[in-house]
C-alpha positions in Angstrom: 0.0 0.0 0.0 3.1 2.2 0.5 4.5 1.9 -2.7 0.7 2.3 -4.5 0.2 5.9 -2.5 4.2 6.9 -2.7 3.4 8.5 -6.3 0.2 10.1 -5.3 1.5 11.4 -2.2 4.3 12.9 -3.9 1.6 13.9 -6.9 0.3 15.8 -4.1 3.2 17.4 -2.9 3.9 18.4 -5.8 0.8 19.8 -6.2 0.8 21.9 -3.1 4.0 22.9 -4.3 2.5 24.6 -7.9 0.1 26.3 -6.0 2.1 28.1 -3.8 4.3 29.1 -6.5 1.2 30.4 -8.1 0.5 32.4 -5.2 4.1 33.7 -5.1 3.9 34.8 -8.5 0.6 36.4 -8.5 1.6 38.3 -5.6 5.1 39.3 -6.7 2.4 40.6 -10.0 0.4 42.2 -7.1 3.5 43.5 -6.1 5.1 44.6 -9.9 1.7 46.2 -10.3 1.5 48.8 -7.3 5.0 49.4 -8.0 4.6 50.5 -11.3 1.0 52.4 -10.0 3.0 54.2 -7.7 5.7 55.2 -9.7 3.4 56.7 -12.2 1.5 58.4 -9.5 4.9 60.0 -8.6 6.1 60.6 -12.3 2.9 62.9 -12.7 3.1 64.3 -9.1 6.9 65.0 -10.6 5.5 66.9 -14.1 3.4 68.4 -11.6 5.5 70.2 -9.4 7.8 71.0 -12.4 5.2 72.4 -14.8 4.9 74.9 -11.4 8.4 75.5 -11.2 8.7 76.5 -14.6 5.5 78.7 -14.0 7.0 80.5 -11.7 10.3 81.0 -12.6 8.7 82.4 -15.8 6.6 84.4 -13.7 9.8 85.6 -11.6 11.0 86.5 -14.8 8.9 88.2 -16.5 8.6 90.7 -13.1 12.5 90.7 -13.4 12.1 92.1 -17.2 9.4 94.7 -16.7 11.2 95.5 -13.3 14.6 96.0 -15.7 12.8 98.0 -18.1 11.2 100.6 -15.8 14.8 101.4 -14.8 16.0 101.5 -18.4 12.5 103.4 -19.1 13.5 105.9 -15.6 17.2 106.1 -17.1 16.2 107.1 -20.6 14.0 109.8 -19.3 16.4 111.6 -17.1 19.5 111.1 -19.8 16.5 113.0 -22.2 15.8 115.4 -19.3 19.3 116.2 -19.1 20.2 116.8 -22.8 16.6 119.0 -22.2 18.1 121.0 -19.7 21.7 121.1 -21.8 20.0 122.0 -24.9 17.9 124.7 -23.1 20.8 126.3 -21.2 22.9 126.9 -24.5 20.4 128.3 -26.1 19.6 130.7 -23.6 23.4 131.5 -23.7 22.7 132.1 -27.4 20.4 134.1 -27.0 21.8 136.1 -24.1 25.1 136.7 -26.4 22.6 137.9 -29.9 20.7 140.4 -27.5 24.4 141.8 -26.4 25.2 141.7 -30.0 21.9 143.0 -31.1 22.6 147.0 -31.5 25.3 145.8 -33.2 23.8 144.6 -35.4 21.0 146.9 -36.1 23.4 149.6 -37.1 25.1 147.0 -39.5 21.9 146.4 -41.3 20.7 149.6 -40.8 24.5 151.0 -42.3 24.4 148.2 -45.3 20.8 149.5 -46.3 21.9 153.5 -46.6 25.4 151.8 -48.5 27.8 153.2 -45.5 28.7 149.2 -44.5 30.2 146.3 -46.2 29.7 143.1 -45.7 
């Protein structure tokens, strides 16, 4: 009787054997599975908080550039308030020196149109 249930009995082991190997592998699938779940859950969380980090660094920038171009802007308009005030004070000096030179003058014209001056 032995020898009759010595191939069943190991039929059965072997049995027993397959099925926890099945287990094993369907929960090293479970396993794969959740892993790979989780790692896409953190690739997007990832994209995420990148896609915001490029958002605000673009935002940082674009407050740098209009914050750089005010200055330029507030440069521009005092170099152009300056040559203003240049222009302005030499031609008051111009005009300052023609009405010194402005009898002068008169009696030049005044001499070239009764023929006493030359020019």
């Amino acid at each position: 009787m032995n020898i009759i249930f010595c191939p069943f009995r190991r039929w059965l082991e072997m049995e027993k054997i397959l099925e926890e190997l099945k287990k094993v592998e369907d929960e090293a699938e479970r396993i794969r599975r959740e892993a790979s779940e989780r790692a896409d859950e953190i690739i997007r969380l990832a994209r995420q908080g990148a896609e915001k980090i490029i958002l605000d660094a673009e935002k940082e920038a674009k407050r740098e550039v209009d914050e750089l171009m005010r200055r330029f802007e507030r440069s521009m308009e005092k170099r152009r308030e300056d040559a203003l005030k240049g222009c302005m004070a030499e031609i008051d000096k111009l005009k300052r020196k023609a009405k010194k030179r402005e009898k002068e003058a008169i009696e030049l014209v005044f001499k070239v149109l009764i023929g006493e001056g030359h020019i």
